[in-house]
KEDO-199039 format. One line per field, with one value per residue (C-alpha): y, z, x. Coordinates in steps of 0.05 Angstrom, whole numbers. Layout:
// residues N
c2	Y|...
c3	Z|...
c1	X|...
// end
This chain:
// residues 86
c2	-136|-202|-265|-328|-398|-446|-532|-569|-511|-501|-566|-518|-460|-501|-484|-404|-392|-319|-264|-193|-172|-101|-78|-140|-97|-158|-228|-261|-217|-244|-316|-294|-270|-332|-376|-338|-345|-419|-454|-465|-527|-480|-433|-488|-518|-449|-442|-515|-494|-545|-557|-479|-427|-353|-298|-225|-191|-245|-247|-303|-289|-307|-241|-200|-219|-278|-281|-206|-185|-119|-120|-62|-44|-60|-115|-195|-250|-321|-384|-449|-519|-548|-600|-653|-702|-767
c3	-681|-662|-668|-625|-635|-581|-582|-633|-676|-694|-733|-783|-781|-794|-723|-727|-662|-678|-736|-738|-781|-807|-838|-810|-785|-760|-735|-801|-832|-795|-807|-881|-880|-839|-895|-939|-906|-878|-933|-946|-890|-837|-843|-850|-780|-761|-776|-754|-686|-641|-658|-624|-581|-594|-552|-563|-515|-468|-470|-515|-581|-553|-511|-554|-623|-648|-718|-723|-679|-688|-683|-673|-691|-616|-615|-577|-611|-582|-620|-573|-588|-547|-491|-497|-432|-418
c1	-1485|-1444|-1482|-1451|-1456|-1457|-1453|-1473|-1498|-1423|-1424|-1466|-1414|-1355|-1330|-1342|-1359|-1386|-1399|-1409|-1461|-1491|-1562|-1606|-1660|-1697|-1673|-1715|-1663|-1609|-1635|-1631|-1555|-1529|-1560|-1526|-1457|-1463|-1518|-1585|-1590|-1571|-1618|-1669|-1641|-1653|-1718|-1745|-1762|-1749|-1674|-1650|-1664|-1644|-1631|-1627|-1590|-1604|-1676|-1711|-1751|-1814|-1809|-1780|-1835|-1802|-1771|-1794|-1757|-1724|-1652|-1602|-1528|-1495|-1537|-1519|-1563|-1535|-1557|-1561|-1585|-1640|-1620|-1664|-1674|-1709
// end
């Protein structure tokens, strides 16, 4: 599965705009791995809900189960920072 990186999320990756990972059977799992690869304070960004939006294969978590997600080899998941207006 390839997993892209978009904005100001990059600021966590050092600039990586995308990885290709293997055996994250769910996108917790693939939370997991990118903390793992880019630090602890990523994942945390991650998982602190209003600072990203995910998609999987262009549809967002909230349609597909969230952070249970299941997730599959030829898998898309795009990581995006939320605009905020006022």
């Amino acid at each position: 599965m390839v997993v892209l990186f978009y904005g100001c999320v990059l600021e966590f990756t050092g600039g990586v705009k995308s990885v290709d990972l293997k055996d994250c059977p769910s996108l917790m799992s693939l939370v997991d791995e990118l903390g793992c690869l880019f630090g602890e304070q990523f994942k945390a960004f991650l998982l602190g809900g209003d600072a990203c939006f995910f998609l999987i294969n262009g549809k967002g978590i909230m349609a597909t189960g969230g952070f249970k997600s299941k997730l599959s080899p030829g898998d898309k998941i795009e990581i995006l920072p939320l605009v905020e207006a006022g």
